[in-house]
TORKE-927698 format. One record per residue (C-alpha): x, y, z; residue in one letter; residue number from 1. Coordinates in steps of 0.5 Angstrom, whole numbers. Each point is the difference from the previous one (the first is absolute). Layout:
N
<r><u>X</u><v>Y</v><w>Z</w><residu>a</residu><num>NUM</num></r>
...
END
This chain:
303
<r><u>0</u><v>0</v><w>0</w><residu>x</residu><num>1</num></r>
<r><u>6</u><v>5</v><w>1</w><residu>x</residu><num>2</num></r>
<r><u>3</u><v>-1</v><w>-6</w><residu>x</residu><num>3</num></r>
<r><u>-7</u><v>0</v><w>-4</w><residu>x</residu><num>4</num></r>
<r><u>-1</u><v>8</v><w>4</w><residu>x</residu><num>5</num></r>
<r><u>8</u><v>2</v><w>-2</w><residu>x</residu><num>6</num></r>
<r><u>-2</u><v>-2</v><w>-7</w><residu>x</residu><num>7</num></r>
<r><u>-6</u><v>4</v><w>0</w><residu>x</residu><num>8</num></r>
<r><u>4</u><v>7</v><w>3</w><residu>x</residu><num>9</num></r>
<r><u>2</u><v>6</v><w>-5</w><residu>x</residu><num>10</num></r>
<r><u>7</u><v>0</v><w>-3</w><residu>x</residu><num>11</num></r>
<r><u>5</u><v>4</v><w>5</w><residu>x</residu><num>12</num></r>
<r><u>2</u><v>7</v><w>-4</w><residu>x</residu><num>13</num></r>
<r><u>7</u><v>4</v><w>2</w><residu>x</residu><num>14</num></r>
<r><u>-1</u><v>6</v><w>0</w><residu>x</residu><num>15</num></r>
<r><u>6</u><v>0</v><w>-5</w><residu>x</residu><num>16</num></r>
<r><u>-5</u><v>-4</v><w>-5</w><residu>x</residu><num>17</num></r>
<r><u>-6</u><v>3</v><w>2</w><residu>x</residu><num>18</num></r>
<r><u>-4</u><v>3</v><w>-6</w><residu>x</residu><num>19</num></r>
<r><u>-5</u><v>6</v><w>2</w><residu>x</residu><num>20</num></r>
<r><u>-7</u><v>-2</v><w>-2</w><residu>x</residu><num>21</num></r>
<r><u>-1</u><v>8</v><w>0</w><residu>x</residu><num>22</num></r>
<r><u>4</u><v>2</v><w>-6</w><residu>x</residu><num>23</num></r>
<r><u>-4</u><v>-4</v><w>-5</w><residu>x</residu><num>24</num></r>
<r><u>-6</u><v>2</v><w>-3</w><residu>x</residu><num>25</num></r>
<r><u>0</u><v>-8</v><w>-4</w><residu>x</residu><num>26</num></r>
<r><u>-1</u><v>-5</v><w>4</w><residu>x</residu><num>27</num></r>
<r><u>4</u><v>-5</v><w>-5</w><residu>x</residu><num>28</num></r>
<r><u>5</u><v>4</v><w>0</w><residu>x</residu><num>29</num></r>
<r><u>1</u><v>-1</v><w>7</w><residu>x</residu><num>30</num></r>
<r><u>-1</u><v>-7</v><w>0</w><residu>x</residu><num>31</num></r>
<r><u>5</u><v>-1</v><w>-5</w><residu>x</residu><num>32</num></r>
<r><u>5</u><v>5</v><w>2</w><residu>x</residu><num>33</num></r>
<r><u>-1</u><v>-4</v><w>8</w><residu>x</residu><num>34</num></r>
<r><u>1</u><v>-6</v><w>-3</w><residu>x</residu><num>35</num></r>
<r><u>7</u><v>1</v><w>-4</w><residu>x</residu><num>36</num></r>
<r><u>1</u><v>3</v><w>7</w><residu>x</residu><num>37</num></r>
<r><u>-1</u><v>-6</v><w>4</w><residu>x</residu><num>38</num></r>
<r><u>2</u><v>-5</v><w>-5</w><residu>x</residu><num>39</num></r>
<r><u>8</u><v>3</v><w>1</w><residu>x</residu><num>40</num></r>
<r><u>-2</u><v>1</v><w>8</w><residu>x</residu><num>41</num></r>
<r><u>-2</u><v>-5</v><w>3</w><residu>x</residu><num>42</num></r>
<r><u>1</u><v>-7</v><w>0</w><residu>x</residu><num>43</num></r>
<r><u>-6</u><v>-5</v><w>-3</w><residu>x</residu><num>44</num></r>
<r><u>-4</u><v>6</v><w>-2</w><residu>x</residu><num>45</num></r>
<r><u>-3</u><v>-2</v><w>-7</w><residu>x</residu><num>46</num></r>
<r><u>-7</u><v>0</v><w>-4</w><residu>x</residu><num>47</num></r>
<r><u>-2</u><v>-8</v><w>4</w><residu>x</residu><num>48</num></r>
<r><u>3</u><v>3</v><w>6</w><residu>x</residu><num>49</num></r>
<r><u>-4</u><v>6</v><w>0</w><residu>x</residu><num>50</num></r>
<r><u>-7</u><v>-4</v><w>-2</w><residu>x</residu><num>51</num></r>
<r><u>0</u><v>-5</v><w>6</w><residu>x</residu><num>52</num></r>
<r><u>0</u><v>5</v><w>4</w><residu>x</residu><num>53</num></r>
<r><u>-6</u><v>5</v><w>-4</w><residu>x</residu><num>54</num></r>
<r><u>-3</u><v>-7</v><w>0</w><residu>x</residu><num>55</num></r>
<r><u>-1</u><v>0</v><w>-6</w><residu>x</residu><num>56</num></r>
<r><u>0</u><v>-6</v><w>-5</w><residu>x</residu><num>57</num></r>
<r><u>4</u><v>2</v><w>-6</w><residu>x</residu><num>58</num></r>
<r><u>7</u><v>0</v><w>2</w><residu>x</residu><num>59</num></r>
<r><u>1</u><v>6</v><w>-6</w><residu>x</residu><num>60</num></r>
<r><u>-6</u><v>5</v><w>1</w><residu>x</residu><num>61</num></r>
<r><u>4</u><v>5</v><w>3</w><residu>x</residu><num>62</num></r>
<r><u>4</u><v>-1</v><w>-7</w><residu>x</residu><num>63</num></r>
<r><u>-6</u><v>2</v><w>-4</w><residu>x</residu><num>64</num></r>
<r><u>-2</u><v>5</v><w>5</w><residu>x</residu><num>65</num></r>
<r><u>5</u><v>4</v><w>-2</w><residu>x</residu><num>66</num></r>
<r><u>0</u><v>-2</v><w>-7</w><residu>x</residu><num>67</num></r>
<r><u>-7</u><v>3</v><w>-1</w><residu>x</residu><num>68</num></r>
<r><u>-2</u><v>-7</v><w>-1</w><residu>x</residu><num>69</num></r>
<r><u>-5</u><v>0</v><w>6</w><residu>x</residu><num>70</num></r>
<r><u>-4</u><v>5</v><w>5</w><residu>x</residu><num>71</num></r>
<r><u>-1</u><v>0</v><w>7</w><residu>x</residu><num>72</num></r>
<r><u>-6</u><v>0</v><w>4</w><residu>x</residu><num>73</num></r>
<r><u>-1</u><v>4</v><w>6</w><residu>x</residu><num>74</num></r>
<r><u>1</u><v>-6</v><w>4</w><residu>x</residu><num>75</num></r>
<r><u>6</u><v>-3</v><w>-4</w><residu>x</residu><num>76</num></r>
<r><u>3</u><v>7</v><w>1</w><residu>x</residu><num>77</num></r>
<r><u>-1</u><v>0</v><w>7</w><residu>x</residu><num>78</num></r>
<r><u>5</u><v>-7</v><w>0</w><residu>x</residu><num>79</num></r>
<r><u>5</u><v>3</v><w>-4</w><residu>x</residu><num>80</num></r>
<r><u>1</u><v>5</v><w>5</w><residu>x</residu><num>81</num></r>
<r><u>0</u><v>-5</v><w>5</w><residu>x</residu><num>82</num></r>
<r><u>5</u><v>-4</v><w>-4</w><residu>x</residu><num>83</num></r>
<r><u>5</u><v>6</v><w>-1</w><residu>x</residu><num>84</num></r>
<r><u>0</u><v>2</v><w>8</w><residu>x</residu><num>85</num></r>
<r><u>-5</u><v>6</v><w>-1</w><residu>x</residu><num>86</num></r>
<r><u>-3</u><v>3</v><w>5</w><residu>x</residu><num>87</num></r>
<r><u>-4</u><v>6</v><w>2</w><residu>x</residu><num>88</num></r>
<r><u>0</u><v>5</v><w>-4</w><residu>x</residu><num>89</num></r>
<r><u>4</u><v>-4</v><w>-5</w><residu>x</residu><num>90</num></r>
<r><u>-4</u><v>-5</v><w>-1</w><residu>x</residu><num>91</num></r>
<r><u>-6</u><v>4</v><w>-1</w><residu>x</residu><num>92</num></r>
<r><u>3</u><v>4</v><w>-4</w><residu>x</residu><num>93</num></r>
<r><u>2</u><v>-6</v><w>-5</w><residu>x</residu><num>94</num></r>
<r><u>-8</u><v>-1</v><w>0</w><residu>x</residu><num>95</num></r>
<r><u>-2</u><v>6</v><w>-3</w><residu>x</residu><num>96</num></r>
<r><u>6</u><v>0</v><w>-5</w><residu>x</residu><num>97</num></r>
<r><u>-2</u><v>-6</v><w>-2</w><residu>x</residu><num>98</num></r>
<r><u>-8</u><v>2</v><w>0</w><residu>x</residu><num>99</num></r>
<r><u>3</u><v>6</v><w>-4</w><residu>x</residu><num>100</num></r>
<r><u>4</u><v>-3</v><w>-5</w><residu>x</residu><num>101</num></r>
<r><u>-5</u><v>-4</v><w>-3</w><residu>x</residu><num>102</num></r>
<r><u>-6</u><v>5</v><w>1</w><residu>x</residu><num>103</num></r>
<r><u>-6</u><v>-2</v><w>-6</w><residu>x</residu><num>104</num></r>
<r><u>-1</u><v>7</v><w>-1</w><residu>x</residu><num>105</num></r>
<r><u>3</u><v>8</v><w>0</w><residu>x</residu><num>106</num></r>
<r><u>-5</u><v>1</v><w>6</w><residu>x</residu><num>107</num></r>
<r><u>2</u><v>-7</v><w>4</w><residu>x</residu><num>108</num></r>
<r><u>8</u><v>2</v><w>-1</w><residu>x</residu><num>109</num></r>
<r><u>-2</u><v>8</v><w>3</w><residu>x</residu><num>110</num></r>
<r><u>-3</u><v>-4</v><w>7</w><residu>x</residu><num>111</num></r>
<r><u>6</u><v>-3</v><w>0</w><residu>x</residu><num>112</num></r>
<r><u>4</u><v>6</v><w>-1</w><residu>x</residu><num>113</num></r>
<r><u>-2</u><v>2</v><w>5</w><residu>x</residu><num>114</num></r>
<r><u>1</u><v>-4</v><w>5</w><residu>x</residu><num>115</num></r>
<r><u>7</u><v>-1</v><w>-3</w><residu>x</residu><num>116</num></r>
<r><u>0</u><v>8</v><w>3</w><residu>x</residu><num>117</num></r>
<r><u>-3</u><v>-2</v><w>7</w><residu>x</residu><num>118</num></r>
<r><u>7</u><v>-3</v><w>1</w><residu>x</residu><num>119</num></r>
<r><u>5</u><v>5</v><w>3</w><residu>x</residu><num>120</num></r>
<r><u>6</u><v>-4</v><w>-2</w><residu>x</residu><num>121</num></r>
<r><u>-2</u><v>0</v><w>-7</w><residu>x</residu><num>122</num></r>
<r><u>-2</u><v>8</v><w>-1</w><residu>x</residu><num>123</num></r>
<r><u>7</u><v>1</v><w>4</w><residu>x</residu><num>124</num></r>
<r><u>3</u><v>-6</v><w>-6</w><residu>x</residu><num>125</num></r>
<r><u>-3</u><v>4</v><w>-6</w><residu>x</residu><num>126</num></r>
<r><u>-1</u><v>7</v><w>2</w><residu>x</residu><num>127</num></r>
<r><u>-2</u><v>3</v><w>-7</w><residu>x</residu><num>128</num></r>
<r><u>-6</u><v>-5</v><w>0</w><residu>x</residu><num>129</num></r>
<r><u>-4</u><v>6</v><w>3</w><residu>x</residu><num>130</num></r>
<r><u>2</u><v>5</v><w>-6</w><residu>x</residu><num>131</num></r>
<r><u>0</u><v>-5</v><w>-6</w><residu>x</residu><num>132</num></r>
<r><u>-7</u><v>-2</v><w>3</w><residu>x</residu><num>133</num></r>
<r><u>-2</u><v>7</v><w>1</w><residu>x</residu><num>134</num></r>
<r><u>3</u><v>2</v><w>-9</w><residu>x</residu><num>135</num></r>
<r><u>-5</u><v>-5</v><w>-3</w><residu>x</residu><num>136</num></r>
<r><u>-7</u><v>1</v><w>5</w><residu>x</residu><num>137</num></r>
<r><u>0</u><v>7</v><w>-2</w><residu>x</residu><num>138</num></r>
<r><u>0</u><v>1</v><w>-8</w><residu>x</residu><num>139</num></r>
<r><u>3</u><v>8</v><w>2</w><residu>x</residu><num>140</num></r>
<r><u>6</u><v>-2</v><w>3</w><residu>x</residu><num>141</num></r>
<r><u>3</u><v>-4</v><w>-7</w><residu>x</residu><num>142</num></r>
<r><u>-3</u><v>7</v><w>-4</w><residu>x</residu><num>143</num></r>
<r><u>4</u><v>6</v><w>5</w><residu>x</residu><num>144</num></r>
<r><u>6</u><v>-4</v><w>-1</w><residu>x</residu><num>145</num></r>
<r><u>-2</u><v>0</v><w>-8</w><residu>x</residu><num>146</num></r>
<r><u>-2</u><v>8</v><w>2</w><residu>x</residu><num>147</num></r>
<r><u>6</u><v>1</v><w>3</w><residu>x</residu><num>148</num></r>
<r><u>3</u><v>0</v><w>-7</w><residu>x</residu><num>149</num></r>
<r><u>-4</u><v>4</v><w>-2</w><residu>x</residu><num>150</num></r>
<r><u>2</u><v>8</v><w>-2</w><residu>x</residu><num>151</num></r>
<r><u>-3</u><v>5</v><w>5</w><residu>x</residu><num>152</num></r>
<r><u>0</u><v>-5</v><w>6</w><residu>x</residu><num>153</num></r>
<r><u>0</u><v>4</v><w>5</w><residu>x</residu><num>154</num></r>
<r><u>1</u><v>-5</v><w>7</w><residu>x</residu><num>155</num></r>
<r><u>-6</u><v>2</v><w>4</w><residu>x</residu><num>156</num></r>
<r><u>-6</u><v>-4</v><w>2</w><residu>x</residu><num>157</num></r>
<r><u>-5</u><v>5</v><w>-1</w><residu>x</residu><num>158</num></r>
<r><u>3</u><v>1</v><w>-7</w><residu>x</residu><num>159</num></r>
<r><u>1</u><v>-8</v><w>-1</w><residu>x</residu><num>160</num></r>
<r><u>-7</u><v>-1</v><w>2</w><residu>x</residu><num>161</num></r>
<r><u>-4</u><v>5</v><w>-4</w><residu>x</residu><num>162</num></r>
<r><u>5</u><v>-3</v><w>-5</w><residu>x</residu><num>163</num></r>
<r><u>-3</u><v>-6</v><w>-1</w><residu>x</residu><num>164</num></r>
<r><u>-6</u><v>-3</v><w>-3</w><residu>x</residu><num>165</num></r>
<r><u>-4</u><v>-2</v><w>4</w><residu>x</residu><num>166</num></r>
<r><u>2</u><v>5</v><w>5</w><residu>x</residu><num>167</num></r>
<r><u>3</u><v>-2</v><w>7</w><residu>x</residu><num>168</num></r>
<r><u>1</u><v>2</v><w>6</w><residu>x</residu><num>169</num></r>
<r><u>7</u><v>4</v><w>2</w><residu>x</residu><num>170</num></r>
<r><u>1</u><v>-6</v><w>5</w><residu>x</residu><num>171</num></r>
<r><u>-1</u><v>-5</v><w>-4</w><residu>x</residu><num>172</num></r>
<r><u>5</u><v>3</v><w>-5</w><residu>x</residu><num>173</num></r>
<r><u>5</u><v>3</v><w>6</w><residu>x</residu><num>174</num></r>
<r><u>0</u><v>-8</v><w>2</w><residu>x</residu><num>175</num></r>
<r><u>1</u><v>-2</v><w>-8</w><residu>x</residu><num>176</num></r>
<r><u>8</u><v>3</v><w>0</w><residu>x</residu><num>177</num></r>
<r><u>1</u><v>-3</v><w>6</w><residu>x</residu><num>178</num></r>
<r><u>-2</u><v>-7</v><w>-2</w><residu>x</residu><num>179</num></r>
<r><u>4</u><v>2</v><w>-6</w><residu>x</residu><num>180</num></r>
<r><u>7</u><v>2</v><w>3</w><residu>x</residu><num>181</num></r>
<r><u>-1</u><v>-5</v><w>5</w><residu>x</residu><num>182</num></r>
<r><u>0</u><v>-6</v><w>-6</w><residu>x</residu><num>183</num></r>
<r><u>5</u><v>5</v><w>-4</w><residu>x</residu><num>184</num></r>
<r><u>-4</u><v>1</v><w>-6</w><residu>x</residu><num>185</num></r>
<r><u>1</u><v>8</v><w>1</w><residu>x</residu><num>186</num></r>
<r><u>7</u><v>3</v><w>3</w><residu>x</residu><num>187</num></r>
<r><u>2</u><v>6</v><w>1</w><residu>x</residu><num>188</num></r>
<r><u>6</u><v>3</v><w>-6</w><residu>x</residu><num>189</num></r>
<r><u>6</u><v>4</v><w>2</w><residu>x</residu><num>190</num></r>
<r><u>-5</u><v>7</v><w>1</w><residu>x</residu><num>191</num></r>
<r><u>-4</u><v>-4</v><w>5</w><residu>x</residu><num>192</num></r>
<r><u>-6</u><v>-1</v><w>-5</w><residu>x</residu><num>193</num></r>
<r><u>-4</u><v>-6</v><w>-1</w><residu>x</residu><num>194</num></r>
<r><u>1</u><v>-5</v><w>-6</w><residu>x</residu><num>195</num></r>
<r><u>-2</u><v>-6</v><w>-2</w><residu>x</residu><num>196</num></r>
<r><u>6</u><v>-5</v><w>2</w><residu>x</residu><num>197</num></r>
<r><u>-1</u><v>-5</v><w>-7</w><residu>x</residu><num>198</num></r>
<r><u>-4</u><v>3</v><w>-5</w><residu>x</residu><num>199</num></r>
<r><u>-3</u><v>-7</v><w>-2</w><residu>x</residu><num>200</num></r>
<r><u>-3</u><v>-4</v><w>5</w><residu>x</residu><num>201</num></r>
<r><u>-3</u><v>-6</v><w>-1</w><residu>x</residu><num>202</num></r>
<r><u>-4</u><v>-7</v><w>4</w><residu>x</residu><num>203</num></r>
<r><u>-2</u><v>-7</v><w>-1</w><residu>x</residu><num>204</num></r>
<r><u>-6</u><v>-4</v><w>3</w><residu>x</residu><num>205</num></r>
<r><u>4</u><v>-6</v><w>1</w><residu>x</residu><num>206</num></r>
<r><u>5</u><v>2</v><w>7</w><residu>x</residu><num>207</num></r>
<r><u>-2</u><v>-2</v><w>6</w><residu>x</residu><num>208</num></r>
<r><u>-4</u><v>6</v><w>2</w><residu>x</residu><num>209</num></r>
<r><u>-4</u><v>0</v><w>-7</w><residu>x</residu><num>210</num></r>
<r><u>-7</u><v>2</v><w>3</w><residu>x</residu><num>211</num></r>
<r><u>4</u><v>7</v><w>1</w><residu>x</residu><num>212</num></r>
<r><u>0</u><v>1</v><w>-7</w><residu>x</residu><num>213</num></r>
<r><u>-8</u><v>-3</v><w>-1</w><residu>x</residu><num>214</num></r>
<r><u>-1</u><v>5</v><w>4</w><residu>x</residu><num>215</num></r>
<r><u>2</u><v>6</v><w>-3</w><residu>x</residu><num>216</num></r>
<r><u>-3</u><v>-3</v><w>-7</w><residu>x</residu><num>217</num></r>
<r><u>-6</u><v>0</v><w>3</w><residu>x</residu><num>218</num></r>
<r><u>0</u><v>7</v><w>2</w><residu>x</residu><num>219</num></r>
<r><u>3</u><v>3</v><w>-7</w><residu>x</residu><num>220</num></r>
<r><u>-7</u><v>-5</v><w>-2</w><residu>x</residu><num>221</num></r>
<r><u>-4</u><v>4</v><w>4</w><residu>x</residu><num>222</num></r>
<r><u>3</u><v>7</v><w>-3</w><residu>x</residu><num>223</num></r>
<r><u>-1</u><v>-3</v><w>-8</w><residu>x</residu><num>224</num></r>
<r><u>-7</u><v>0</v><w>3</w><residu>x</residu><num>225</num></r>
<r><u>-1</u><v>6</v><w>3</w><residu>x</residu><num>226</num></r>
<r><u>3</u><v>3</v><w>-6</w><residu>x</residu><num>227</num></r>
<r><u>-5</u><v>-2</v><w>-5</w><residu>x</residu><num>228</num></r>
<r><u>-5</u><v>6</v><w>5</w><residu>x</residu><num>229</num></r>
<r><u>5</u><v>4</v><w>1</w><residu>x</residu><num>230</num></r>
<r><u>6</u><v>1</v><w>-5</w><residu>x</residu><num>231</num></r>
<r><u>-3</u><v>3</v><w>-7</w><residu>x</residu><num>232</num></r>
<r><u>1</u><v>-4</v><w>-6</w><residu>x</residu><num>233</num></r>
<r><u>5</u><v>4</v><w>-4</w><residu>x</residu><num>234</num></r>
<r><u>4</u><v>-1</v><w>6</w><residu>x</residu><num>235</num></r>
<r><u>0</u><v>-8</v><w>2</w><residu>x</residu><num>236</num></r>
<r><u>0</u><v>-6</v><w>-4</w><residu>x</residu><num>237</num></r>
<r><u>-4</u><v>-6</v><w>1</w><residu>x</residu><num>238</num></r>
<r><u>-1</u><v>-5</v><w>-4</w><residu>x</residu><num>239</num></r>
<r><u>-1</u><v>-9</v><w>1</w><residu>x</residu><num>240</num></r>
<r><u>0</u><v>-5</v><w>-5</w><residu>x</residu><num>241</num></r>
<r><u>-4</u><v>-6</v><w>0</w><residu>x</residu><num>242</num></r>
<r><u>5</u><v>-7</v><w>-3</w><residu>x</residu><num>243</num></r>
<r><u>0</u><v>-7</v><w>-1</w><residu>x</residu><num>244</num></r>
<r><u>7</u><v>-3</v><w>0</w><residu>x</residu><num>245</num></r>
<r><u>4</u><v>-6</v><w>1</w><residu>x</residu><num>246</num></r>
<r><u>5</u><v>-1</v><w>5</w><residu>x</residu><num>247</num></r>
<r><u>6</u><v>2</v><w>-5</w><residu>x</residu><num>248</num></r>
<r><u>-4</u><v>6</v><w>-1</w><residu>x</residu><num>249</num></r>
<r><u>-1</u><v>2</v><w>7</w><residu>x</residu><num>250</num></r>
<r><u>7</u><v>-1</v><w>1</w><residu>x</residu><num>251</num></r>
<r><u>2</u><v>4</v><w>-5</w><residu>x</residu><num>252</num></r>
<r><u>-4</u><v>5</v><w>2</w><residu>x</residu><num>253</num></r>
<r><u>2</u><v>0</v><w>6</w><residu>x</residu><num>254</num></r>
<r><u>7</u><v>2</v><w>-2</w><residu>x</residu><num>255</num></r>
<r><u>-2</u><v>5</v><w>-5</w><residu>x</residu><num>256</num></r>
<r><u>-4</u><v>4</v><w>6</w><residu>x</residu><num>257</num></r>
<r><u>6</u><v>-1</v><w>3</w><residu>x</residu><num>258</num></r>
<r><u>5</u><v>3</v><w>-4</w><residu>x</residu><num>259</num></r>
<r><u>-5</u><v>5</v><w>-2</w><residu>x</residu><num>260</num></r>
<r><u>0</u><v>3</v><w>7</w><residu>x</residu><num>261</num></r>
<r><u>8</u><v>0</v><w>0</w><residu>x</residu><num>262</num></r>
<r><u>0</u><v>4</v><w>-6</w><residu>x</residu><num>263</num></r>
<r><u>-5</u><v>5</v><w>3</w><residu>x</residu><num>264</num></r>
<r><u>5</u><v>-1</v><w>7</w><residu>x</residu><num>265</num></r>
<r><u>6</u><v>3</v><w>-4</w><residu>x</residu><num>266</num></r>
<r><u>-4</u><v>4</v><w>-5</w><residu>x</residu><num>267</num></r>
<r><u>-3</u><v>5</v><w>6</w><residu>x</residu><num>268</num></r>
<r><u>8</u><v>0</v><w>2</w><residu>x</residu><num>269</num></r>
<r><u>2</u><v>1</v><w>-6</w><residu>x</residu><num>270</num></r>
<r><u>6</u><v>6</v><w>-1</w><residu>x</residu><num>271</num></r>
<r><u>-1</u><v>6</v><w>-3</w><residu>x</residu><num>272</num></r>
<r><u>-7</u><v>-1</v><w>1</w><residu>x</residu><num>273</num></r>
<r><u>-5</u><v>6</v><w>4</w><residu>x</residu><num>274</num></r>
<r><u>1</u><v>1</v><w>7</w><residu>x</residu><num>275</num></r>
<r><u>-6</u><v>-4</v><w>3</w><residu>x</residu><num>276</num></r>
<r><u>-7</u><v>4</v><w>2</w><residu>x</residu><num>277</num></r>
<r><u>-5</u><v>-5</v><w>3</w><residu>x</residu><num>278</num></r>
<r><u>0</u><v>-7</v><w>2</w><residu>x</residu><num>279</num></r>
<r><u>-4</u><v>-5</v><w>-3</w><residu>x</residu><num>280</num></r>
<r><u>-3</u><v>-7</v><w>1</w><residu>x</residu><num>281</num></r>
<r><u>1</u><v>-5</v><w>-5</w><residu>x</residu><num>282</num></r>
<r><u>-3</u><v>-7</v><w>1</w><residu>x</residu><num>283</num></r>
<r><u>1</u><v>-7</v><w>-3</w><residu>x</residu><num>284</num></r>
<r><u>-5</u><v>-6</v><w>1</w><residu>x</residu><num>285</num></r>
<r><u>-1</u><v>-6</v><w>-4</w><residu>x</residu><num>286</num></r>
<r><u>-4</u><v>-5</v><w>3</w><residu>x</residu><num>287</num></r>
<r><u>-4</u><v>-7</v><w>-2</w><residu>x</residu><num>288</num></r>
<r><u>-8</u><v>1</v><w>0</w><residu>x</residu><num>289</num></r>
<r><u>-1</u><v>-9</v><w>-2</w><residu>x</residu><num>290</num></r>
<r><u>3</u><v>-5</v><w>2</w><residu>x</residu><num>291</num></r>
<r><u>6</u><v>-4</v><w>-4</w><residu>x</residu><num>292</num></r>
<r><u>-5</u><v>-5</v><w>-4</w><residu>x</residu><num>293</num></r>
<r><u>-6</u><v>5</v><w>-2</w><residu>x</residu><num>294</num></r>
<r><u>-1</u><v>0</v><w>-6</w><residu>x</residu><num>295</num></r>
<r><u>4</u><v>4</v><w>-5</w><residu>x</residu><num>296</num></r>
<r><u>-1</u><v>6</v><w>-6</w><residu>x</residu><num>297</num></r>
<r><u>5</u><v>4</v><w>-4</w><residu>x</residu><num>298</num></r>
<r><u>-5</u><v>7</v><w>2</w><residu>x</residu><num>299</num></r>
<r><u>2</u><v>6</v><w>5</w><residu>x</residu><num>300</num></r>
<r><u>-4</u><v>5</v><w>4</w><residu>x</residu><num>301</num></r>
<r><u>2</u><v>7</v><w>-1</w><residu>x</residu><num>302</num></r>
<r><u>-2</u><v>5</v><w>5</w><residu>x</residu><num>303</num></r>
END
């Protein structure tokens, strides 16, 4: 019985080996990484080892944890922490990680953020997390850093606020220049003016904080809307095509849109060109409206 109990305990960690849990934002990673740790560290560690004592029956699933393979239920989660020697916080953190990794939805993964946010180890890990949360909720933050380039900025609230359209308020606009220097998206140059740091900047949906970015989409969606009331026509372009395509087309298209917007992208920074006097909201959106195997045609829509 005593052996049985002492095969059942967590792998003793040195702190010379000990992986912080709260440095990782993908549980994964944080299984692989403590893995290749433990497996250089500690004698008899290894993929069987760890499953004996995960209680779990295939002495590879930690392997295909890892590799992405298979997903954790929120019971086998909590074993996996056991397993590792979490506990506390640590383990609870472990937990929510996972929950947050394998979230089904944009909101799903939000909640789970912020749980991920109710740890202060975590928050005192990745200190801009606050910021860059803040830059792609609130559609005026990425459009002052846009605005700030713009000839006659004047870095004023009252002013950036009226600036904007929709107007906002002088303490939502004093709050935007401090999320963007603290993310060092606009630096002061040699006179102490603000400017941007890169003229270009640029975000993809597959990091580990992707919700983040389907955050800001949704907001710019909201503003597309509002405009179609608020923008008069000669001063906005809106437009949608309706198309029936085959998966080579889909992708094909998908990489023209892409290169279409690294072309604006460096045709609106282009030398030589007008100084800037407004910022504008330009959207791409391609979407399925079937499934896979409808029914196909040759047709399209144009709106």
């Amino acid at each position: 019985m005593a052996d049985r109990a002492r095969d059942c305990q967590p792998f003793e960690v040195s702190s010379a080996t000990k992986i912080d849990v709260f440095e990782y934002r993908d549980y994964r990673v944080f299984l692989r990484d403590i893995y290749d740790s433990r497996k250089k560290s500690e004698y008899g560690f290894s993929y069987r080892a760890f499953a004996k004592r995960a209680g779990l029956k295939g002495p590879n699933y930690l392997k295909l944890v890892t590799e992405g393979e298979r997903n954790l239920t929120s019971e086998m989660a909590g074993r996996f922490a056991e397993a590792l020697g979490l506990a506390g916080e640590a383990a609870s953190y472990f937990c929510d990680l996972v929950l947050f990794n394998q979230a089904a939805s944009a909101s799903d993964r939000e909640r789970s953020y912020r749980r991920l946010q109710g740890y202060r180890r975590y928050r005192a890990a990745f200190r801009l997390d606050a910021a860059h949360a803040a830059y792609h909720k609130e559609w005026y933050i990425p459009a002052i850093r846009e605005l700030c380039a713009c000839q006659g900025f004047v870095e004023d609230p009252k002013w950036i606020a009226r600036a904007l359209r929709p107007n906002i308020t002088a303490r939502q606009a004093g709050q935007a220049l401090v999320v963007l220097e603290q993310l060092g998206l606009l630096v002061r140059d040699a006179a102490g003016r603000l400017v941007q740091h890169e003229p270009l900047v640029t975000t993809g949906d597959d990091q580990p904080l992707g919700h983040h970015i389907a955050t800001f989409h949704r907001a710019m969606l909201a503003r597309a809307g509002d405009a179609l009331d608020t923008v008069p026509r000669q001063e906005r372009e809106v437009a949608a095509l309706t198309l029936s395509l085959n998966g080579a087309q889909v992708l094909d298209f998908k990489q023209r849109l892409y290169e279409l917007r690294q072309e604006l992208l460096q045709a609106a920074g282009a030398a030589g060109a007008s100084p800037p006097d407004r910022v504008v909201q330009i959207n791409f959106q391609m979407f399925p409206l079937s499934v896979v195997n409808a029914p196909s045609g040759h047709q399209g829509n144009q709106k």
